[in-house]
C-alpha positions as CSV (number, residue, x, y, z in Angstrom):
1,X,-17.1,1.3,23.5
2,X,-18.6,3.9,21.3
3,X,-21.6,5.7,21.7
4,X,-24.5,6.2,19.7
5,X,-24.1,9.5,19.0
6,X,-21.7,12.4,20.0
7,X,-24.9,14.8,20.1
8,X,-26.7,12.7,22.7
9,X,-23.1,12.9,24.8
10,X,-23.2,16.8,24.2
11,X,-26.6,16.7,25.6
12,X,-26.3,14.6,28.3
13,X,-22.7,16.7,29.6
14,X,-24.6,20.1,29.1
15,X,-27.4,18.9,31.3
16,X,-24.7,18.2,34.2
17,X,-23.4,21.8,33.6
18,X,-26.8,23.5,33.6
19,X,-27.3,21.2,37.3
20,X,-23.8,22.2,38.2
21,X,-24.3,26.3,37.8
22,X,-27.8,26.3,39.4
23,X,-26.0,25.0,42.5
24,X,-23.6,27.6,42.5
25,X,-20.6,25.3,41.7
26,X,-17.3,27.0,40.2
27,X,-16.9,26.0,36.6
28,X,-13.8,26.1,34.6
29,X,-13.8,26.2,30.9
30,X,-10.8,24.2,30.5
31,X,-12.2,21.7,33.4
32,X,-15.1,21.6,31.1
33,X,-13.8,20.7,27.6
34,X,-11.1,18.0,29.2
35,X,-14.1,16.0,30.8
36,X,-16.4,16.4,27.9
37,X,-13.9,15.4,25.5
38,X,-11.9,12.9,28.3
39,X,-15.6,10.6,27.9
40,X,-15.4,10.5,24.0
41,X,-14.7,6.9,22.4
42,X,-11.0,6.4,21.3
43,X,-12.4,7.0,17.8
44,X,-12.0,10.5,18.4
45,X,-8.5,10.8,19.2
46,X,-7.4,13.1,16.4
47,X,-10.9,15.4,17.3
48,X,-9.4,15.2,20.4
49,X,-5.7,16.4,19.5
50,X,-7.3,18.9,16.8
51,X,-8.7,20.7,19.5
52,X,-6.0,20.7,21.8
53,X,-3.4,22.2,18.9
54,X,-5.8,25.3,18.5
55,X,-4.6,28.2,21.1
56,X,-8.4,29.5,21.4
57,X,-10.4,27.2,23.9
58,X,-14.1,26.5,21.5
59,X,-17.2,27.1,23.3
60,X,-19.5,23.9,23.8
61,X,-21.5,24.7,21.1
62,X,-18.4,25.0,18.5
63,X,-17.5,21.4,20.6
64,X,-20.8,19.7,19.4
65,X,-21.3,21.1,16.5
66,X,-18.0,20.0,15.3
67,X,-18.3,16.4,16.4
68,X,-21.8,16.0,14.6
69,X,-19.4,16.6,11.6
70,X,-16.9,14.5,13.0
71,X,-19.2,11.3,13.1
72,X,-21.2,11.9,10.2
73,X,-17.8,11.9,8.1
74,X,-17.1,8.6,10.2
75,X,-20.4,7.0,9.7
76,X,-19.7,7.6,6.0
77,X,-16.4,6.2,5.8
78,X,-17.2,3.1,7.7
79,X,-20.5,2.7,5.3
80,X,-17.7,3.3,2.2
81,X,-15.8,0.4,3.8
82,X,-18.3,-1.7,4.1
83,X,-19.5,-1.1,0.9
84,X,-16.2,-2.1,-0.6
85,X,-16.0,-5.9,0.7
């Protein structure tokens, strides 16, 4: 099922981590990215793989920047394919 958009998802994810700190819970960066990324639609495999490949972890904001790009280029090539037929 996708989403309706990966900011909203960014949003939503930070929210819980903002909740998490201010009740003192331990927070791992890599614990962090994997479930943030782990909730993205299926669409975003090769974001997903991308990431992984690079030895420096991004920080969320690198994360959600990054996938507004993501699904704006895939907005745009579904609307080219649909153009096309």
């Amino acid at each position: 099922m996708e989403m309706t958009s990966t900011n909203s998802h960014m949003l939503k994810m930070m929210s819980y981590l903002k909740k998490l700190e201010k009740l003192k819970a331990p927070i791992f960066a890599d614990i962090v990215e994997d479930t943030i990324l782990g909730w993205l639609p299926t669409s975003y495999k090769d974001f997903n793989m991308h990431l992984h490949m690079h030895e420096k972890a991004p920080i969320l904001d690198e994360i959600q920047q990054s996938l507004k790009q993501v699904e704006v280029n895939m907005n745009k090539e579904k609307s080219e394919r649909s153009e096309e037929h």
